[in-house]
LUMZAMAR-257571 format. One record per residue (C-alpha): residue number from 0; x, y, z; chain. Coordinates in Angstrom, 3 decimals. Example, Ala and Ser with C-alpha at 12.3 -4.5 7.8 and 13.67 -1.06 7.14 Angstrom:
# LUMZAMAR-257571
   resi         c1         c2         c3   chain
      0     12.300     -4.500      7.800       A
      1     13.670     -1.060      7.140       A
This chain:
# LUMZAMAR-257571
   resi         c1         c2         c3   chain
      0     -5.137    374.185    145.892       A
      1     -6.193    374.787    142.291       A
      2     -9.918    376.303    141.537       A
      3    -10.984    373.389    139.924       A
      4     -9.693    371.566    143.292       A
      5    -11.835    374.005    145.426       A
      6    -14.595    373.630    143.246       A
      7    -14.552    369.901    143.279       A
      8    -14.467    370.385    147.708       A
      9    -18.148    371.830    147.472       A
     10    -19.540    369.870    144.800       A
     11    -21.040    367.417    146.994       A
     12    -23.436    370.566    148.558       A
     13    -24.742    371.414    144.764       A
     14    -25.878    367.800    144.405       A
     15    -27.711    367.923    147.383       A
     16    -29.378    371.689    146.253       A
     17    -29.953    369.987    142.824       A
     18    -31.774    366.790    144.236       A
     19    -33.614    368.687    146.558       A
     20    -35.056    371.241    143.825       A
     21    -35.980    368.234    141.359       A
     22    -35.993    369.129    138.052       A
     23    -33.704    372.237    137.165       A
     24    -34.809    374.221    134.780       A
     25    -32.546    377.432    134.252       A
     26    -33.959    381.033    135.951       A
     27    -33.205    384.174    134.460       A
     28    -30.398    386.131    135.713       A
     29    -31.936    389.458    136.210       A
     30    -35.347    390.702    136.558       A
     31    -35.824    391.359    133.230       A
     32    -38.282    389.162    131.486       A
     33    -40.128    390.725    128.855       A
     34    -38.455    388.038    126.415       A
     35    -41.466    385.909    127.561       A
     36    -43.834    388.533    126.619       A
     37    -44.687    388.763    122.751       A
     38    -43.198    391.765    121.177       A
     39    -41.231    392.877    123.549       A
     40    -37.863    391.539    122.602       A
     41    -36.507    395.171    122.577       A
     42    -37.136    396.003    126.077       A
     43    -34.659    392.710    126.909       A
     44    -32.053    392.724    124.555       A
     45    -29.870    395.095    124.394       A
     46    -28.126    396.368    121.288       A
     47    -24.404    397.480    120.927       A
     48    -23.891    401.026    119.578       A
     49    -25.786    402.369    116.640       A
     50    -27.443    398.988    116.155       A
     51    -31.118    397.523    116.734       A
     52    -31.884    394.950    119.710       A
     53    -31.388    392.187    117.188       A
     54    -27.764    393.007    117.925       A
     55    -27.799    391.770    121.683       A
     56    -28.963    388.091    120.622       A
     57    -26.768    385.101    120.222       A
     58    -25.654    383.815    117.012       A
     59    -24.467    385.571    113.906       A
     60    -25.584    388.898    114.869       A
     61    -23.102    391.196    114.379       A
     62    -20.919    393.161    111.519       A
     63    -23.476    391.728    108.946       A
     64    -23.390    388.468    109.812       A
     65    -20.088    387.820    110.168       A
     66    -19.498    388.333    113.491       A
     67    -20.233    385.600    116.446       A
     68    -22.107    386.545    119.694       A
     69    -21.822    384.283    122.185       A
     70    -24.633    385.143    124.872       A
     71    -27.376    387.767    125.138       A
     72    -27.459    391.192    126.337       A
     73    -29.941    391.247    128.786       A
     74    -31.028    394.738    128.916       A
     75    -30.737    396.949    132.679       A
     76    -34.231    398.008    134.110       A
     77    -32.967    399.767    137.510       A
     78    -30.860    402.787    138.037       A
     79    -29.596    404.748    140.492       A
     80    -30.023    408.790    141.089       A
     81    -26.714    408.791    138.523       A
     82    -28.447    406.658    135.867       A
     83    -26.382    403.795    136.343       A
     84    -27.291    400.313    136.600       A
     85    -28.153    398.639    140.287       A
     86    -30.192    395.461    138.712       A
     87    -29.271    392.213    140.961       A
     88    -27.496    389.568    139.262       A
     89    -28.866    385.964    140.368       A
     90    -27.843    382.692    139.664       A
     91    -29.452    381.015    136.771       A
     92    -29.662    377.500    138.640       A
     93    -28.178    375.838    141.691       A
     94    -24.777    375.605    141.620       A
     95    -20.847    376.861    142.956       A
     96    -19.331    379.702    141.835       A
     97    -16.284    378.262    139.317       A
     98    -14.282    381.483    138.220       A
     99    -14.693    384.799    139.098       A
    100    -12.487    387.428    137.051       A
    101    -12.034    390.429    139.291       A
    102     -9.699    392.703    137.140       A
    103    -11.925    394.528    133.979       A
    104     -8.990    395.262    131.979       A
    105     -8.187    391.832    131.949       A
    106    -11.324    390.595    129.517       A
    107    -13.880    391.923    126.952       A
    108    -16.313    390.722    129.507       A
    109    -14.632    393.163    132.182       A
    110    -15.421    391.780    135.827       A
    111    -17.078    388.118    135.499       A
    112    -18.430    385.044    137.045       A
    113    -18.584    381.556    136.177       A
    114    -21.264    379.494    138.071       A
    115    -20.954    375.318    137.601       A
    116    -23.986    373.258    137.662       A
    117    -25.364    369.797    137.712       A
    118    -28.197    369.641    135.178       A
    119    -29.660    366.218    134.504       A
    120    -26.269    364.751    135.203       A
    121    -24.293    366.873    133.016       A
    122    -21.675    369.761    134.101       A
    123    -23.040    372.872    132.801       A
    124    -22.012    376.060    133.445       A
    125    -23.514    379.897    133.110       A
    126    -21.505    382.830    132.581       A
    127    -22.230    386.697    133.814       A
    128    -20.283    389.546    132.594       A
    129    -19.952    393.277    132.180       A
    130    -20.377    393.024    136.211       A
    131    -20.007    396.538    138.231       A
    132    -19.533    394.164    141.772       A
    133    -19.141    390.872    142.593       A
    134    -21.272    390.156    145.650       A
    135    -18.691    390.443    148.695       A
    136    -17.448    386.918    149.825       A
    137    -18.209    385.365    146.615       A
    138    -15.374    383.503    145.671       A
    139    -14.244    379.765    143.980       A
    140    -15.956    377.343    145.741       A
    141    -18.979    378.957    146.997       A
    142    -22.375    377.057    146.831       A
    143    -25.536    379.277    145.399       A
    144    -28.855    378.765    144.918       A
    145    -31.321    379.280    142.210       A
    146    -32.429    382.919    142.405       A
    147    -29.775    383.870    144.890       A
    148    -27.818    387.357    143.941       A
    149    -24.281    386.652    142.951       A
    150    -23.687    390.351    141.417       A
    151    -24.658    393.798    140.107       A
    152    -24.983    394.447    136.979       A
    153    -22.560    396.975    135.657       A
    154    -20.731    397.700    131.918       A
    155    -16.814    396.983    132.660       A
    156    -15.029    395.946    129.860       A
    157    -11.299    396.264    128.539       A
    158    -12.824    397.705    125.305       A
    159    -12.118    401.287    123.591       A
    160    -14.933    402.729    123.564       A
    161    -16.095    401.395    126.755       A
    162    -19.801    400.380    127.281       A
    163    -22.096    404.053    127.914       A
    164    -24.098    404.178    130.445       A
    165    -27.533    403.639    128.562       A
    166    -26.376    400.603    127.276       A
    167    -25.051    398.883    130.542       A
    168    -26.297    395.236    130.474       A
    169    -25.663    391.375    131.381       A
    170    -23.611    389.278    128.870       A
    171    -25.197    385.799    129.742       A
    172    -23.699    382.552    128.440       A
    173    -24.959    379.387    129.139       A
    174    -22.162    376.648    128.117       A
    175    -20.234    373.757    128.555       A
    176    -16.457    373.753    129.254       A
    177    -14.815    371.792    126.070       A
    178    -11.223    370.410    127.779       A
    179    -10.621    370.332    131.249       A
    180     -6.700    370.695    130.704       A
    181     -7.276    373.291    127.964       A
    182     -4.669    375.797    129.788       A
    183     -2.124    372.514    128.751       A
    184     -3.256    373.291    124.835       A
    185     -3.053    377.280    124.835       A
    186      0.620    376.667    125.882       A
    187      1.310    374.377    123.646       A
    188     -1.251    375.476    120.588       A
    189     -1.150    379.394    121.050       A
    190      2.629    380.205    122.194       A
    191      2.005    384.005    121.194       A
    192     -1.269    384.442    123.090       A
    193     -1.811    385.383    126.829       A
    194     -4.033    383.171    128.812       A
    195     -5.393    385.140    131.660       A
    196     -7.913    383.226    132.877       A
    197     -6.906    379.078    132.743       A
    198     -9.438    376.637    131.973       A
    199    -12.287    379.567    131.951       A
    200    -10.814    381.005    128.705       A
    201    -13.311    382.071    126.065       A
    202    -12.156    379.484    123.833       A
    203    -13.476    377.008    126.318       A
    204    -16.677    377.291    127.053       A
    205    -19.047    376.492    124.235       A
    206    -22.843    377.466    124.268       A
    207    -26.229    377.150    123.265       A
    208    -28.927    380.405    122.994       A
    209    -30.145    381.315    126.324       A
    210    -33.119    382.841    125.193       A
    211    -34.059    379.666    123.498       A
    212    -33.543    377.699    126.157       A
    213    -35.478    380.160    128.204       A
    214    -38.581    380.696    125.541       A
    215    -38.332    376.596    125.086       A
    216    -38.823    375.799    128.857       A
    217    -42.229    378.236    129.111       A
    218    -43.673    376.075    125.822       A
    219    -42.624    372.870    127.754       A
    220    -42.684    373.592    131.677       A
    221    -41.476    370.330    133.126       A
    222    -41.265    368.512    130.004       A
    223    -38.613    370.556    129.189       A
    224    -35.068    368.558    129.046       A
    225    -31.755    370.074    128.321       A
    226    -29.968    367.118    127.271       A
    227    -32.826    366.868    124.640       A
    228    -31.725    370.373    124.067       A
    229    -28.243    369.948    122.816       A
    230    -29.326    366.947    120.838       A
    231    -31.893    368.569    118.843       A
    232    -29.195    371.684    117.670       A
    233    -28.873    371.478    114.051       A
    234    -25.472    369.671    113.011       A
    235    -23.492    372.072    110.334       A
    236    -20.713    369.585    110.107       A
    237    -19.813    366.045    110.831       A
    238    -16.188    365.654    111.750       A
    239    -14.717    361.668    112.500       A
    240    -11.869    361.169    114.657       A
    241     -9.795    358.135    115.181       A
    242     -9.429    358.345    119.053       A
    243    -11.730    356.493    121.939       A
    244    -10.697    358.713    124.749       A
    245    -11.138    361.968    124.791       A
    246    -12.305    364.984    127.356       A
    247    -14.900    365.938    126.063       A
    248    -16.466    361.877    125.739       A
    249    -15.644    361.477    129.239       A
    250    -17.205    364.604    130.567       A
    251    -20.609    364.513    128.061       A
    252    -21.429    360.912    127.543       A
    253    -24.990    362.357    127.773       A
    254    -24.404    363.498    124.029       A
    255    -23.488    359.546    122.778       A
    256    -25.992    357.998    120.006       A
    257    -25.955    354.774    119.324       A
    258    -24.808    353.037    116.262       A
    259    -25.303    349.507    116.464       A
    260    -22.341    348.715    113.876       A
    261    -20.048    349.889    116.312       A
    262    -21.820    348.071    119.232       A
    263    -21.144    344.812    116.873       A
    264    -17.885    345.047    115.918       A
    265    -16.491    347.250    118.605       A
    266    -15.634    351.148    118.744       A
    267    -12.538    352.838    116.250       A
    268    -13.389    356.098    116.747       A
    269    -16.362    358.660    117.031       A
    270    -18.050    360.936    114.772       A
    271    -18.756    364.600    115.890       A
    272    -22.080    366.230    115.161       A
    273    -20.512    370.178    115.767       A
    274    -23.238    372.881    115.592       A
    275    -22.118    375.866    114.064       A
    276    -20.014    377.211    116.820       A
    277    -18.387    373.794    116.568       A
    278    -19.956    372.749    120.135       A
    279    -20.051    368.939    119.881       A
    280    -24.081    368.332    120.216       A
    281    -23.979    364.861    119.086       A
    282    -21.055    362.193    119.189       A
    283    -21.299    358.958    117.388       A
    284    -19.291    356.056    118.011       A
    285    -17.477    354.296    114.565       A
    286    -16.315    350.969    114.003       A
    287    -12.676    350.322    111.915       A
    288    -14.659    349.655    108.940       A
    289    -16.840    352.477    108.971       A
    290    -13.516    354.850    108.763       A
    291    -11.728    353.213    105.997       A
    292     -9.261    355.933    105.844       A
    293     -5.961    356.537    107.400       A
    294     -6.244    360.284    108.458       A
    295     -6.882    360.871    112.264       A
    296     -9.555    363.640    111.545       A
    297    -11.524    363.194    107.822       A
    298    -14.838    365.529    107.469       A
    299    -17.596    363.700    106.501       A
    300    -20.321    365.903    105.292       A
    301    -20.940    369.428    105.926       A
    302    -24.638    370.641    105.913       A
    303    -24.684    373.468    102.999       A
    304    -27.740    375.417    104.583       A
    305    -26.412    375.299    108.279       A
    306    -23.349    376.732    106.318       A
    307    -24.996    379.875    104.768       A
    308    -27.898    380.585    107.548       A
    309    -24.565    381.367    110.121       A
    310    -21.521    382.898    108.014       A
    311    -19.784    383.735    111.137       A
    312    -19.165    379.748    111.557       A
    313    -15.784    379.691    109.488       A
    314    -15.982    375.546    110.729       A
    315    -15.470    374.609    106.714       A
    316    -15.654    375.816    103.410       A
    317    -16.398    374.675    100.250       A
    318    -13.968    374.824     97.364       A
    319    -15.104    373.601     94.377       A
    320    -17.556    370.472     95.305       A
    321    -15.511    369.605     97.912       A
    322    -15.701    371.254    101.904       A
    323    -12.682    371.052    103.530       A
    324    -11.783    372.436    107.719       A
    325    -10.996    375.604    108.073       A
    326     -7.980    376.660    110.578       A
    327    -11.054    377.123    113.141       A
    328    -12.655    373.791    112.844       A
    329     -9.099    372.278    113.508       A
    330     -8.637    373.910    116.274       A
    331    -11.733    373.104    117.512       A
    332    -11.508    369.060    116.973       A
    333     -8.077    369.769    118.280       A
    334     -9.293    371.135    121.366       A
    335    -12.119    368.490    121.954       A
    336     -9.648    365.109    121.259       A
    337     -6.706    367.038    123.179       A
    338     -5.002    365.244    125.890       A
    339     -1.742    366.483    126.906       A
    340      1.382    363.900    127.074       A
    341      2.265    362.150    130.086       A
C-alpha cells in the first residue's frame, strides 16, 4: 500500500478531530513564542552562521537577497546537561502524519515530518525538520492532534558544516503539495536528479510565511481565515494556460475567482496569480476569446515591484520592455498543469 494510500485509510479520523475542534487555526510547533511579543523576534528566530535573526525568516533572506528560505527557524529554548536541544515538537493543527524521512543524510532538512491537514476544506500540510527523534510509533498514517508531540527538536542535516549545537532549531513550513503525481514529472522532467522522498520532494510543497500566518491569527482571533490568506498574497506574475484540468484546480478550487466572461461563454483555460515562490494563490478561469493566442502558456503581466522587493524569485525577467519566464517559472507552470499520460 502506497503512503498516500495509508494516509487516505485515516483521513476519515482527521475530519472528525477537525469538526470537533471548529475552527482551526494553526498552533505553534514548539514552545517558543516570543514572536507574539514585540521586540523579541530574536529570541524566536534563529539565524544561520555568522548572520542576524533576520536570517531564520521566510522569504528572500539569505546570501543578500538572493537566496530563498522556505520556513522559519524557530529558535530551541530547552537543553539538556550536554547543551543540546530537548524542546517537544507538536503538531501545528489536527491532522495525520503524511511523510516522515528517517535517514538525515538523505535531506538538507535531515530527519523530517510531514503532517496533512484539513483546514477550511483545503489539504494543507506543515512540515518539521532538523528533527533529533521522531516520536516512537509515529509513522504514515497516524492521526494527531493539535498540540500533541510528534518530535524533538534536534539539528540533523546532510550539510557540511553541519548545524552547531547553539544553533539547533525547527525548520517549519507550512504548505500545500503542488501535483499529487509529481514523482511521475521528476522522472520524466529531471532524469539526472535523485528523488528520495516521492511526492514529499521539496519541489512540491509550496508555502506561505508561518510567522505571518501566526502574527495574523492573534490580530484576528476567530476572524482569522486561511483561505482569505492565500488570496490576499501579493501576485508577482500572472501566467495563462490553455488547459481545464489540472492537479492543482482539482485539489485547490478554494483559490478560483470568478470572471463572469468565462461563466458566459464557457471556460478555455485559467489564469495563474503565482506569488513569488510561484505558489498559485489565485486561479482565474478564461474564456477562448480572452486568450487570443495560440501558445499553451503566454505571461500576461508581471508585477515590477513584487519583482525587485524578492530577487530570489527568478519566476521572470525583464529584457528590454518585455518580461519573459525564466527556466524556473516553466518548471513551475509545468509542474502545476502536469498530468502524466495514460
Amino acid at each position: 500500500m502506497t503512503a498516500w494510500r495509508r494516509l487516505a485509510c485515516g483521513w476519515l479520523a482527521v475530519a472528525a478531530l477537525t469538526a470537533a475542534a471548529g475552527a482551526q487555526p494553526f498552533q505553534f510547533p514548539t514552545a517558543n513564542r516570543t514572536l507574539l511579543q514585540p521586540g523579541r523576534e530574536a529570541d524566536f528566530f534563529q539565524g544561520t552562521a555568522g548572520r542576524p535573526w533576520t536570517s531564520g525568516q521566510y522569504g528572500c533572506v539569505r546570501s543578500e537577497g538572493n537566496q530563498f528560505h522556505e520556513g522559519v527557524d524557530i529558535r530551541a529554548i530547552q537543553r539538556d546537561r550536554a547543551g543540546e536541544p530537548v524542546d517537544p515538537v507538536l503538531a501545528s493543527a489536527p491532522g495525520a502524519v503524511a511523510y516522515v524521512n528517517a535517514r538525515s543524510p538523505l535531506s538538507n532538512y535531515g530527519i523530517y515530518i510531514v503532517l496533512r491537514h484539513r483546514i477550511e476544506g483545503m489539504e494543507v500540510y506543515t512540515l518539521y525538520a532538523h528533527l533529533r527523534e521522531v516520536r516512537e510509533g509515529l509513522k504514515v498514517g497516524t492521526v494527531v492532534q493539535a498540540g500533541e508531540r510528534i518530535a524533538t527538536l534536534g539539528r540533523t542535516s546532510n550539510t557540511n558544516p553541519g548545524i552547531s549545537k547553539d544553533r539547533a532549531h525547527l525548520h517549519f513550513e507550512i504548505c500545500l503539495v503542488v501535483n499529487d503525481r509529481y514523482a511521475a514529472w521528476h522522472r520524466e522532467r529531471l532524469t539526472d536528479q535523485r528523488n528520495d522522498h516521492a511526492n514529499f520532494n521539496g519541489r512540491n510543497l509550496m508555502g506561505v510565511d508561518p510567522a505571518a500566518v501566526f502574527l495574523q491569527q492573534a490580530r484576528m482571533g476567530r476572524e482569522f481565515r486561511f483561505v482569505d490568506f492565500l488570496r490576499g498574497q501579493p501576485v508577482l506574475a500572472r501566467v495563462a494556460v490553455r488547459s481545464t484540468h489540472f492537479p492543482w484546480l482539482r485539489r485547490y478550487p478554494q483559490l478560483v475567482v470568478p470572471n463572469s466572461v468565462a461563466e458566459r461563454e464557457g471556460i478555455a483555460g485559467y489564469e495563474l496569480g503565482l506569488a513569488f515562490t510561484g505558489l498559485p494563490v489565485r486561479l482565474k478561469p478564461l474564456a477562448a476569446s480572452e486568450m487570443p493566442w495560440r501558445d499553451r502558456v503566454r505571461l500576461v503581466e508581471v508585477s515590477a515591484v513584487e519583482s525587485s522587493r524578492h530577487p530570489c524569485s527568478r519566476l521572470a525577467i525583464r529584457r528590454g520592455t518585455l518580461w519573459t519566464l525564466l527556466p524556473r517559472g516553466q518548471d513551475i507552470v509545468d509542474l502545476i498543469t502536469y498530468q502524466p499520460s495514460p
